[in-house]
MARRODREN-862134 format. One record per residue: chain; residue in one letter; residue number from 1; x, y, z of N, C-alpha, C, O in turn. Coordinates in pm, whole numbers, always signed. Layout:
REM residues N
R   c   r     k      n_X      n_Y      n_Z     ca_X     ca_Y     ca_Z      c_X      c_Y      c_Z      o_X      o_Y      o_Z
R   A   a   NUM        X        Y        Z        X        Y        Z        X        Y        Z        X        Y        Z
...
//
This chain:
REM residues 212
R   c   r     k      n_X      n_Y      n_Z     ca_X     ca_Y     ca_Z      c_X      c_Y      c_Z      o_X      o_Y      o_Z
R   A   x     1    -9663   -10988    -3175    -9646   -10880    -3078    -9781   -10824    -3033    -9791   -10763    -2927
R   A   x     2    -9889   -10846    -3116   -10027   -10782    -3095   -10090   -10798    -3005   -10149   -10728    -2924
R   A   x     3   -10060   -10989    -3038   -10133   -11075    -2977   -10076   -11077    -2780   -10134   -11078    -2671
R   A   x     4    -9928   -11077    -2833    -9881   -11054    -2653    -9928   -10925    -2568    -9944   -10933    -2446
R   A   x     5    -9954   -10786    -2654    -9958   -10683    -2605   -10092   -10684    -2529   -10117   -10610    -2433
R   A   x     6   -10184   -10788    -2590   -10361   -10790    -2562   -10344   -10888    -2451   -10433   -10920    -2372
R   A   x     7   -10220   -10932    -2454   -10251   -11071    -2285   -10215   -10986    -2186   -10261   -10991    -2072
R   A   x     8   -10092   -10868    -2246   -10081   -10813    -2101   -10165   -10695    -2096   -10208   -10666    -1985
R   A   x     9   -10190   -10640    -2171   -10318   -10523    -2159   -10387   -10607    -2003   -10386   -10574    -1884
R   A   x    10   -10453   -10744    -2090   -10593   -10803    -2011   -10540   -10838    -1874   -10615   -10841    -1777
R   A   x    11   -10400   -10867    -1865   -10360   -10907    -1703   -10345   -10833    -1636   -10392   -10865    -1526
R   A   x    12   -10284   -10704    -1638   -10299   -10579    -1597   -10457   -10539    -1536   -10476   -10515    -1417
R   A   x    13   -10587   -10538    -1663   -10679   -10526    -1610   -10744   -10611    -1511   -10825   -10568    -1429
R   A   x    14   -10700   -10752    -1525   -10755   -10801    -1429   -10686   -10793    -1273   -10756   -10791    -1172
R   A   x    15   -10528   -10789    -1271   -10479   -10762    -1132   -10510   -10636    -1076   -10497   -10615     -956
R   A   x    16   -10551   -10547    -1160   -10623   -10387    -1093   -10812   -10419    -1029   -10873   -10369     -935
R   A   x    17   -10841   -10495    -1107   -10990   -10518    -1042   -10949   -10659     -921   -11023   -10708     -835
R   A   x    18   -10863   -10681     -943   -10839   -10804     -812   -10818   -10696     -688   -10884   -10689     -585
R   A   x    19   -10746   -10644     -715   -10670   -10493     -582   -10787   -10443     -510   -10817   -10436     -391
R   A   x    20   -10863   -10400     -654   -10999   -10297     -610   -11115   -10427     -533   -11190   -10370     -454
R   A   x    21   -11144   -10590     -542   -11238   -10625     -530   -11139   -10646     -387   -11216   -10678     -296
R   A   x    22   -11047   -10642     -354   -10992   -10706     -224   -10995   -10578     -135   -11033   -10595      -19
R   A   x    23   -10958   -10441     -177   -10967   -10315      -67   -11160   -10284      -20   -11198   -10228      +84
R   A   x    24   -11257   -10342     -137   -11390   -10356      -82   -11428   -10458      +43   -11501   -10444     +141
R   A   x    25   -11367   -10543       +6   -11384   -10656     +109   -11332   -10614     +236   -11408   -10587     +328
R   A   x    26   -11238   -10609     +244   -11155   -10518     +377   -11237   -10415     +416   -11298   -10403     +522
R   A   x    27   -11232   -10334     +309   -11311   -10184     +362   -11463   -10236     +455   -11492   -10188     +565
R   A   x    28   -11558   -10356     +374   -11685   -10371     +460   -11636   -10458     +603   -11719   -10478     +692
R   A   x    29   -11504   -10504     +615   -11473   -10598     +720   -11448   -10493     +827   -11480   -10516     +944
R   A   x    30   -11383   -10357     +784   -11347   -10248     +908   -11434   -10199     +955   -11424   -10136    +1061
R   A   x    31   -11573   -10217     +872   -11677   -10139     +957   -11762   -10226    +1056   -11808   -10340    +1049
R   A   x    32   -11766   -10101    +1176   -11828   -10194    +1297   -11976   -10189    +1217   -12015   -10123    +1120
R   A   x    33   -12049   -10305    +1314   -12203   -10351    +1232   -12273   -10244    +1319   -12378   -10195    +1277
R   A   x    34   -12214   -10197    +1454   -12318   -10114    +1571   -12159   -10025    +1610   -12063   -10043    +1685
R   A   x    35   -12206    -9918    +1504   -12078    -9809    +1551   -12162    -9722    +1641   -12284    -9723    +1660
R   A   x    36   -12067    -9649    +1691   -12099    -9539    +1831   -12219    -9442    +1760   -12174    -9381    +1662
R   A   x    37   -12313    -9424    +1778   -12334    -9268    +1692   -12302    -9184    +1829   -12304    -9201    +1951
R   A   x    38   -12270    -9078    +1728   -12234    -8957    +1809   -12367    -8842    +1751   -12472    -8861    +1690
R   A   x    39   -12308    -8735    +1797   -12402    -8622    +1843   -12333    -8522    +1733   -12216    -8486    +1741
R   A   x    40   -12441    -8475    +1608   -12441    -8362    +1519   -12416    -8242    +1607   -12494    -8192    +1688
R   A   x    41   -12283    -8202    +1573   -12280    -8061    +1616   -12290    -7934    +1506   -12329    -7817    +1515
R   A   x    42   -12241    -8009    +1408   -12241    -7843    +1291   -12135    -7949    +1166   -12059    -8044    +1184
R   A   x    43   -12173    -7883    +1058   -12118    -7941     +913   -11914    -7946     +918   -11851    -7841     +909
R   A   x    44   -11855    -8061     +929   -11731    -8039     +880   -11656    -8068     +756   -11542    -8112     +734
R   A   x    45   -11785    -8019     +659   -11741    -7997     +543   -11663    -7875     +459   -11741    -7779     +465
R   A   x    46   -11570    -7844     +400   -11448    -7799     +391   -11360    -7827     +458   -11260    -7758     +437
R   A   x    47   -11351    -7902     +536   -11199    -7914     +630   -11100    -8040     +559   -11129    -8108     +460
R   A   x    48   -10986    -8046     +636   -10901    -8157     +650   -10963    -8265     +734   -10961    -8207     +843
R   A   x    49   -11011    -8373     +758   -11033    -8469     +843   -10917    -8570     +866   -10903    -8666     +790
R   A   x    50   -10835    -8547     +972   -10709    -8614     +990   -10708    -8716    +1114   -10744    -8696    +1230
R   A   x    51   -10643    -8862    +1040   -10634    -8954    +1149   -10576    -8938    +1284   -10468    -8884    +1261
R   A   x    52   -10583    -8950    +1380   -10515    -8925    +1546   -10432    -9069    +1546   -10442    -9157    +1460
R   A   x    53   -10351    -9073    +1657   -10290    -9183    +1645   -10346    -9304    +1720   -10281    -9405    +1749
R   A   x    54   -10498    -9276    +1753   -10575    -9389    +1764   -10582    -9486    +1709   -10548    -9598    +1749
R   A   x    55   -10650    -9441    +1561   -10657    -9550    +1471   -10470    -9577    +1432   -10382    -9497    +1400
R   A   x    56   -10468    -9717    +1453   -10385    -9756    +1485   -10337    -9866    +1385   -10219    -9893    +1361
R   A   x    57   -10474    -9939    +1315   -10490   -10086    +1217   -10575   -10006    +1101   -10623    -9894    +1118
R   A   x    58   -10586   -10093     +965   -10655   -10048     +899   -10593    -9975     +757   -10473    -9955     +742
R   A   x    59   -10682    -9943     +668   -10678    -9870     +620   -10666    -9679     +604   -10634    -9588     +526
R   A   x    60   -10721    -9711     +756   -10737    -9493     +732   -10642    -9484     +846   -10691    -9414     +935
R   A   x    61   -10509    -9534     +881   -10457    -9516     +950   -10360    -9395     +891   -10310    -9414     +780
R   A   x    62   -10335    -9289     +951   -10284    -9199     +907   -10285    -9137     +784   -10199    -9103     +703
R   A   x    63   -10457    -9128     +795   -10517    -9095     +646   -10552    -8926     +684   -10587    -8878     +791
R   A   x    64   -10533    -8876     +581   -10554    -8702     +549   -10691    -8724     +441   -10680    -8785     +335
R   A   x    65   -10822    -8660     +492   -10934    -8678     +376   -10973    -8527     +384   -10967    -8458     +486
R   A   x    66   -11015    -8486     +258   -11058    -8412     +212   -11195    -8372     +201   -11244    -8367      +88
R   A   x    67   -11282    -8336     +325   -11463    -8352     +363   -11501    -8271     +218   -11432    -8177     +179
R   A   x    68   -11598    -8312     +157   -11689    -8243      +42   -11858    -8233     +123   -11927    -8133     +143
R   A   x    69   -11878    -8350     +150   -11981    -8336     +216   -11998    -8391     +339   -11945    -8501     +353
R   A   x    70   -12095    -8321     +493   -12139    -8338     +588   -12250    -8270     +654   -12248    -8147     +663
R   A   x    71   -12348    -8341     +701   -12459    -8285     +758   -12507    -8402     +845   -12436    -8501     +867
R   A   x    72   -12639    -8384     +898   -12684    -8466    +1010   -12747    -8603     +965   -12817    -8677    +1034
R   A   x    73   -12704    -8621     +827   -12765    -8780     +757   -12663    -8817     +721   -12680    -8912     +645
R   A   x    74   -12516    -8784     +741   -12409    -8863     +700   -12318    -8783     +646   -12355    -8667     +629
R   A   x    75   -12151    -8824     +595   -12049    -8733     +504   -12020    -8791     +420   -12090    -8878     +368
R   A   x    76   -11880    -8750     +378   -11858    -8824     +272   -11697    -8737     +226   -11696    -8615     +245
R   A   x    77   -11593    -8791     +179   -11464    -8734     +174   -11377    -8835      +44   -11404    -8934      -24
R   A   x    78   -11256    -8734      +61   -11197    -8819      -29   -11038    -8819      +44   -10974    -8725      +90
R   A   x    79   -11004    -8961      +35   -10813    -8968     +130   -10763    -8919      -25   -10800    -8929     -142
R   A   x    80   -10645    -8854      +60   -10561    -8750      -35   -10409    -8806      -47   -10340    -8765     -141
R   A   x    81   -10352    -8902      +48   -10231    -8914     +118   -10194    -9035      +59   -10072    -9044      +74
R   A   x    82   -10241    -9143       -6   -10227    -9266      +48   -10185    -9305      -94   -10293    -9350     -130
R   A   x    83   -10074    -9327     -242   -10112    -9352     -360   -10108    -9478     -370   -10067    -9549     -277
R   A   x    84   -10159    -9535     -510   -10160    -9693     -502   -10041    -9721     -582    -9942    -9779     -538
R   A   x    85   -10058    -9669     -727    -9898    -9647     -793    -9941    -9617     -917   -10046    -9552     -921
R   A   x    86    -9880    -9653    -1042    -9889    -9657    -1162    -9947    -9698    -1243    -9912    -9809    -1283
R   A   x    87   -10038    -9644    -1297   -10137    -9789    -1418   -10129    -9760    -1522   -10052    -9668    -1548
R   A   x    88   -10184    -9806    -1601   -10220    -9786    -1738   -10330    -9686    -1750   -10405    -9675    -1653
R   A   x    89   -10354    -9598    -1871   -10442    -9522    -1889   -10572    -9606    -1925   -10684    -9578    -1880
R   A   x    90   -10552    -9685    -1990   -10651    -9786    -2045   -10733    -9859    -1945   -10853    -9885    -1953
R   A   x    91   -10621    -9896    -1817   -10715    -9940    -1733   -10824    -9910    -1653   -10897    -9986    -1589
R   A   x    92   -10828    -9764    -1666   -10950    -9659    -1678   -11049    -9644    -1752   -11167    -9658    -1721
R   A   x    93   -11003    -9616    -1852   -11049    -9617    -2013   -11064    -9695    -2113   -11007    -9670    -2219
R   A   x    94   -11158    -9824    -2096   -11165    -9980    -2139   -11173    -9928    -2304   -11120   -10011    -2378
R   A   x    95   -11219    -9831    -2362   -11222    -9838    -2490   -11187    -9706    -2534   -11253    -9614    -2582
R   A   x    96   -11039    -9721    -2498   -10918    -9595    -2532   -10891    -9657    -2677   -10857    -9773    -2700
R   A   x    97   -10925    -9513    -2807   -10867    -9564    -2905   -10730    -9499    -2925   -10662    -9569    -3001
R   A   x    98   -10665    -9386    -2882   -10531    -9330    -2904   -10440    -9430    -2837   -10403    -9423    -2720
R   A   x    99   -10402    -9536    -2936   -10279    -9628    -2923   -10154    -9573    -2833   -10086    -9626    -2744
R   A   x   100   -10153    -9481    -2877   -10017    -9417    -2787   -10056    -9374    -2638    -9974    -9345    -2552
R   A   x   101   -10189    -9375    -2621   -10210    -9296    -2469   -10255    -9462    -2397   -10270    -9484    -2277
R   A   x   102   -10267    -9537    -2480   -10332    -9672    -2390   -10193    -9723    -2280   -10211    -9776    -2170
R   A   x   103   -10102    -9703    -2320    -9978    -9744    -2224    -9941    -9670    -2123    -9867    -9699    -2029
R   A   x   104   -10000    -9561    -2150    -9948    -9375    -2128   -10028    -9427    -1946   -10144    -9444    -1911
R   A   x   105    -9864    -9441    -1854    -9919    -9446    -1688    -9923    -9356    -1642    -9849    -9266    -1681
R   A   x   106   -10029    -9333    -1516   -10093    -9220    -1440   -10114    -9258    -1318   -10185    -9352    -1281
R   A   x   107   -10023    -9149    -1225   -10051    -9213    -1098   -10204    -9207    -1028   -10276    -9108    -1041
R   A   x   108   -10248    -9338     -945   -10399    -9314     -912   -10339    -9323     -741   -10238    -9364     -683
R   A   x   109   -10475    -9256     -702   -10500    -9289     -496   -10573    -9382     -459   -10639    -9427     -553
R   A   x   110   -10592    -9435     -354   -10716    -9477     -290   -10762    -9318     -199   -10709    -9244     -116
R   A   x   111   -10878    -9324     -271   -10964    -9254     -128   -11064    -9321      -59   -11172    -9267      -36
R   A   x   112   -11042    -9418      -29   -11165    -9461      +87   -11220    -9605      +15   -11214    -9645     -101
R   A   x   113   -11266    -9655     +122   -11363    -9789      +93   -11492    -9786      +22   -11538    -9884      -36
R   A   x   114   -11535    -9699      +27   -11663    -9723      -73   -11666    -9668     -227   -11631    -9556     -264
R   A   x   115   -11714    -9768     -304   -11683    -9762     -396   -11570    -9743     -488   -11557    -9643     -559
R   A   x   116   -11478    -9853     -483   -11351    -9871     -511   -11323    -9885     -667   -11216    -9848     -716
R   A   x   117   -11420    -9938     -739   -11383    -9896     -881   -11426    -9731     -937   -11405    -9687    -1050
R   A   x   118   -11486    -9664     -829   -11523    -9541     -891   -11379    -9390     -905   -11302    -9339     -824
R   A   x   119   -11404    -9373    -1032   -11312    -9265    -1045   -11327    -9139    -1000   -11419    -9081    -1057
R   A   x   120   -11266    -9069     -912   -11261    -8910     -888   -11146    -8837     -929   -11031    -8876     -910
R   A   x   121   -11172    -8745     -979   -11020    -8629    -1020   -11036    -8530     -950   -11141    -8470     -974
R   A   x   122   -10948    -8470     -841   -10960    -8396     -773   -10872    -8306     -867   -10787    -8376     -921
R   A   x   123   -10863    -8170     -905   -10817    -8074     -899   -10881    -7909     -945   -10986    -7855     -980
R   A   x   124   -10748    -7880     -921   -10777    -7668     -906   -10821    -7696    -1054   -10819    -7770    -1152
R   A   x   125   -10891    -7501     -952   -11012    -7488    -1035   -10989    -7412    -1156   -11103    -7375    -1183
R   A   x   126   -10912    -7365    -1246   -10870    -7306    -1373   -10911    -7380    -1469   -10937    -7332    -1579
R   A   x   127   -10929    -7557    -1431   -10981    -7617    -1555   -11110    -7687    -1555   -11123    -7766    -1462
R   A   x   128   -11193    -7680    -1621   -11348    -7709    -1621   -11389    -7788    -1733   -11351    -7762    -1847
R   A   x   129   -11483    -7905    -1700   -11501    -7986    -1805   -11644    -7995    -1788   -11701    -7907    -1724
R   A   x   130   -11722    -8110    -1846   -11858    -8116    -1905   -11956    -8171    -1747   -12068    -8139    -1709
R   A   x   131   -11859    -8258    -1691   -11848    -8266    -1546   -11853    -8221    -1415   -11922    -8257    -1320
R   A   x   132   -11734    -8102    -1432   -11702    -8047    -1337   -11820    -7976    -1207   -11928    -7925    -1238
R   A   x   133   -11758    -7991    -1034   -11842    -7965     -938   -11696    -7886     -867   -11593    -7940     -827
R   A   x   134   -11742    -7708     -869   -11682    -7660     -792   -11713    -7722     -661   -11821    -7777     -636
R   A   x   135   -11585    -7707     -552   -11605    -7702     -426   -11515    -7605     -358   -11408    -7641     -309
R   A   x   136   -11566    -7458     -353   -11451    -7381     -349   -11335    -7359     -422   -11330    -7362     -545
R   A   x   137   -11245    -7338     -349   -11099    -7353     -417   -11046    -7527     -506   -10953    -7548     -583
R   A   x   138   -11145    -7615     -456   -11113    -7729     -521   -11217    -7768     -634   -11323    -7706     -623
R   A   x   139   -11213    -7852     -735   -11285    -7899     -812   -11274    -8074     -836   -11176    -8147     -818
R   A   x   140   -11373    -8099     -869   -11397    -8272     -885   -11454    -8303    -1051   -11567    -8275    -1090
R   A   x   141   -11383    -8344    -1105   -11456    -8425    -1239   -11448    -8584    -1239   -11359    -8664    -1211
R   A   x   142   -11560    -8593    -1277   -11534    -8762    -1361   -11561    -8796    -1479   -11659    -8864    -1506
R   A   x   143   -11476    -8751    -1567   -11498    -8794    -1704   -11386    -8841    -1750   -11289    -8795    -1692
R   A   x   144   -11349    -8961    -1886   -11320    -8963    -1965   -11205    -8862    -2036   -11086    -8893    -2046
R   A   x   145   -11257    -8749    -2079   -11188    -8627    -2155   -11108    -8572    -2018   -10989    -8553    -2042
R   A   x   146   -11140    -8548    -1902   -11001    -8523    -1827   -10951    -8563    -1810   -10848    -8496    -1794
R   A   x   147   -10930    -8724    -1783   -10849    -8817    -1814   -10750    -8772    -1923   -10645    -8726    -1878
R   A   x   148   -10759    -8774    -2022   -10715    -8800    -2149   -10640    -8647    -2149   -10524    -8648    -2192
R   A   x   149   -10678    -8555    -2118   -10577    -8401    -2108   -10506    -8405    -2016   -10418    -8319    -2017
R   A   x   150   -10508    -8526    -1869   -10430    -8520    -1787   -10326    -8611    -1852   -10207    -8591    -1826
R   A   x   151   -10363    -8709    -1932   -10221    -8772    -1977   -10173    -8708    -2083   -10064    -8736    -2133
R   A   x   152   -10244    -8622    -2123   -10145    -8549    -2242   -10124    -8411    -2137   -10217    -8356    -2196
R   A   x   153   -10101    -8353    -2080   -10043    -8287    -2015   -10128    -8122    -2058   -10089    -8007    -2081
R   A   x   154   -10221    -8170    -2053   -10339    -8046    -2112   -10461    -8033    -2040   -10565    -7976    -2073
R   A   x   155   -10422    -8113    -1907   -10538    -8095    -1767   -10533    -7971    -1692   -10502    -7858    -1731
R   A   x   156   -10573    -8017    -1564   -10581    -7897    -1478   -10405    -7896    -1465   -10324    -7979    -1508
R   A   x   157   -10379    -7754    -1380   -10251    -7769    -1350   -10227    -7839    -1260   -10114    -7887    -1256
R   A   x   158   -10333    -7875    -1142   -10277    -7979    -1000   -10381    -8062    -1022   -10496    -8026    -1045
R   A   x   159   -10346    -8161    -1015   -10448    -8263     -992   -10452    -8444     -903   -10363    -8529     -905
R   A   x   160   -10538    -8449     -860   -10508    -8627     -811   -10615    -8709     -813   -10713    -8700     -739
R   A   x   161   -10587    -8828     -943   -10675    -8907     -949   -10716    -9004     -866   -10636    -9086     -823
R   A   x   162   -10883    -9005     -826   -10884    -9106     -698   -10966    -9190     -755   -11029    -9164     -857
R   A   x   163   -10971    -9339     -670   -11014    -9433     -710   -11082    -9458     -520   -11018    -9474     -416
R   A   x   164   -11245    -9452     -549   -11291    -9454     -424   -11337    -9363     -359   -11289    -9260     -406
R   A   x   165   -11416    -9337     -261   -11429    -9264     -134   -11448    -9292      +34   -11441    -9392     +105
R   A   x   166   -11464    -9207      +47   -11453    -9229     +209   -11610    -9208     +231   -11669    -9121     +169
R   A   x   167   -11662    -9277     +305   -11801    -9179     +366   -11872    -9284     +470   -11856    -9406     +474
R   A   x   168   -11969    -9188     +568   -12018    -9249     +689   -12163    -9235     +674   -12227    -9173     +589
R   A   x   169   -12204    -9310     +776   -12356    -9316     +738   -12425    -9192     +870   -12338    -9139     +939
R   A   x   170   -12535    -9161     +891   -12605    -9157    +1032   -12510    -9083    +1145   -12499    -9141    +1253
R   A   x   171   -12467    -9006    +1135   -12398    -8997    +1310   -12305    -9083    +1336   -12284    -9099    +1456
R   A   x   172   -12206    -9177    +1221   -12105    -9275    +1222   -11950    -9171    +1248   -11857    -9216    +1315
R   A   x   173   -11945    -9071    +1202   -11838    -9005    +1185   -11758    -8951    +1319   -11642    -8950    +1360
R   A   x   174   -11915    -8898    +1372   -11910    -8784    +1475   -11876    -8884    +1588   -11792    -8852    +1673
R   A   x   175   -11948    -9028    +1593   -11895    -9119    +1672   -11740    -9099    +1731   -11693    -9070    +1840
R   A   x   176   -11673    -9141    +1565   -11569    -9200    +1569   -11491    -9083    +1635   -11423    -9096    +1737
R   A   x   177   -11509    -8948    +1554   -11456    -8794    +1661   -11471    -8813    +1772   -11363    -8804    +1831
R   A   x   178   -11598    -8849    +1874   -11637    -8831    +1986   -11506    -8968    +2089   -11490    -8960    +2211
R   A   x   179   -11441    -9065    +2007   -11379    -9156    +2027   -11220    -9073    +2030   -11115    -9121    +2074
R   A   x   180   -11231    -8989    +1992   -11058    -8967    +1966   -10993    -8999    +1828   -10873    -8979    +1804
R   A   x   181   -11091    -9056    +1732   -10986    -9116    +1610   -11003    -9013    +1496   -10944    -9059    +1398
R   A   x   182   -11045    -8923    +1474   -10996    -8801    +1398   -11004    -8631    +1493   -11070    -8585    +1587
R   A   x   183   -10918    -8592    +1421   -10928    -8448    +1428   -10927    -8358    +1261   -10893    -8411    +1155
R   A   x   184   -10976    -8202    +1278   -11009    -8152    +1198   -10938    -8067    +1193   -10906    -8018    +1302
R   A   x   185   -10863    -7991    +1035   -10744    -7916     +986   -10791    -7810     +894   -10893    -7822     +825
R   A   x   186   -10728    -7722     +894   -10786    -7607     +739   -10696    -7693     +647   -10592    -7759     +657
R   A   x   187   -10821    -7649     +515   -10791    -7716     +396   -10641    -7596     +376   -10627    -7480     +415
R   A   x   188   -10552    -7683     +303   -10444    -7623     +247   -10435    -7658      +89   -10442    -7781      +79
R   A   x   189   -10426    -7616       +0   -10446    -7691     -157   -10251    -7768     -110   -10217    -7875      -61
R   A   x   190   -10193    -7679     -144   -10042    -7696     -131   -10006    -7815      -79    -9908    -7877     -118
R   A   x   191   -10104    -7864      +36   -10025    -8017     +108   -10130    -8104       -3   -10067    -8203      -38
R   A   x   192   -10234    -8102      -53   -10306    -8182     -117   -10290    -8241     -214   -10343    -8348     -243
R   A   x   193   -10172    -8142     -312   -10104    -8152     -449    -9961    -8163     -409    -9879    -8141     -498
R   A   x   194    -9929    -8185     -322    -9795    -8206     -256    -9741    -8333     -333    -9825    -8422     -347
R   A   x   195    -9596    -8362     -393    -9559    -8497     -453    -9529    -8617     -325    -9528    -8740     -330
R   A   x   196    -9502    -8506     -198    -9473    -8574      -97    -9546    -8687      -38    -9500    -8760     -126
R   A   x   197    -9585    -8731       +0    -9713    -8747      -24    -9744    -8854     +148    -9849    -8888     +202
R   A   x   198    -9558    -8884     +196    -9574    -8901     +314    -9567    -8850     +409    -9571    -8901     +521
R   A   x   199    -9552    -8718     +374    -9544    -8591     +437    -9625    -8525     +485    -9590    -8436     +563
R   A   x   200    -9778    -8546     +452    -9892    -8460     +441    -9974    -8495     +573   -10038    -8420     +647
R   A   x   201    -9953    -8624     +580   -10012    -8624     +704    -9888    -8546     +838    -9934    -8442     +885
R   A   x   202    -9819    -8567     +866    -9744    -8483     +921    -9745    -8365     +987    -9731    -8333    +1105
R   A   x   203    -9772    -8283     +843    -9845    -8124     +816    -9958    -8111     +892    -9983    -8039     +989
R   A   x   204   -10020    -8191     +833   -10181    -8182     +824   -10200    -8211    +1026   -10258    -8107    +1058
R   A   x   205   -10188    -8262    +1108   -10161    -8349    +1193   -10125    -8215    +1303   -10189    -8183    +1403
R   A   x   206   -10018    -8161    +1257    -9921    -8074    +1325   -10072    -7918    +1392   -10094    -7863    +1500
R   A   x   207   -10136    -7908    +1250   -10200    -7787    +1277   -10356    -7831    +1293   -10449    -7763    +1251
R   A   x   208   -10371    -7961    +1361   -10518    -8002    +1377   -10569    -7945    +1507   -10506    -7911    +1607
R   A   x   209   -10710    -7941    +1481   -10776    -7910    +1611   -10869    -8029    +1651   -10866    -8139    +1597
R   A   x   210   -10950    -7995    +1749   -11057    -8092    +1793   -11178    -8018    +1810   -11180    -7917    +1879
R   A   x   211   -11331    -8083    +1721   -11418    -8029    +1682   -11489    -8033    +1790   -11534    -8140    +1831
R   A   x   212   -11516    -7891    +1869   -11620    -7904    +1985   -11722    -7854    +1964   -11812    -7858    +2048
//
């Protein structure tokens, strides 16, 4: 039984790094080599950054991201909307010794094409670890130990684990705005931690503006 439990442990890990090496590949195939730059108008960091029904193909098609950072050298966000499904805790945590939490599944997201094996935990801010980066009303860790209180049910109270980010280089973003393919939303925590999760763009969508 040991011996079977360690073949599927290892197949598991390897069809999760097959997922993650195939959404990189894609992710560098969506980007144009000579995107539009557009014109810095002012930081749209704190907002909702929500897909228009431009983008049409792809990955960020009716993607809801969460801006952390933007200025006139580039942004950077995390998709909130999109989950991948169920994994193993372990497949996070290559050298989980609590036997009982190595099976123990946790739903993960994609947020974005770059950097697809990297872990983010988005949640409220009541819980703080060795990690932790307020961002306002939201917080980000990447460790290990929140992991491990989120599967024992001793994390933050809202939370969503991401795998990935979103981010633009140079005046790539403002382009794509200046194109029609996003608009910008007030952050809401409530649609972010929402179980709904096909719902959010919807929301999010309904009360967007356009950044002039």
């Amino acid at each position: 039984m040991t011996f079977l439990y360690k073949i599927k442990s290892e197949l598991i890990k390897i069809f999760l790094v097959i997922i993650l090496f195939i959404s990189s590949v894609y992710a560098f195939a969506d980007t144009p080599k000579n995107y539009l730059k557009g014109i810095f108008q002012g930081s749209i960091k704190n907002y909702f950054l929500v897909a228009t029904d431009k983008i049409r193909d792809g990955k960020f098609k009716k993607s809801v991201v969460v801006m952390f950072e933007s200025d006139e050298f580039g942004a950077w966000g995390l998709v909130v909307n999109k989950p991948i499904g169920n994994i193993p805790l372990n497949t996070l945590i290559h050298e989980l010794k609590d036997i009982e939490l190595q099976n123990k599944k946790i739903k993960v997201f994609w947020g974005g094409p770059v950097e697809t094996g990297a872990v983010f935990i988005l949640h409220s801010n009541e819980y703080e670890g060795k990690t932790t980066k307020k961002f306002k009303e939201l917080s980000i860790s990447r460790d290990n130990k929140t992991l491990i209180d989120i599967a024992k049910k001793q994390g933050p109270k809202k939370s969503l684990i991401i795998l990935g980010y979103s981010g633009w280089g140079d005046a790539q973003l403002e382009g794509e705005m200046e194109r029609g393919h996003w608009n910008l939303s007030e952050i809401d925590k409530d649609i972010i931690f929402d179980e709904k999760n096909d719902k959010k763009w919807i929301k999010v969508i309904k009360n967007s503006f356009i950044n002039l």
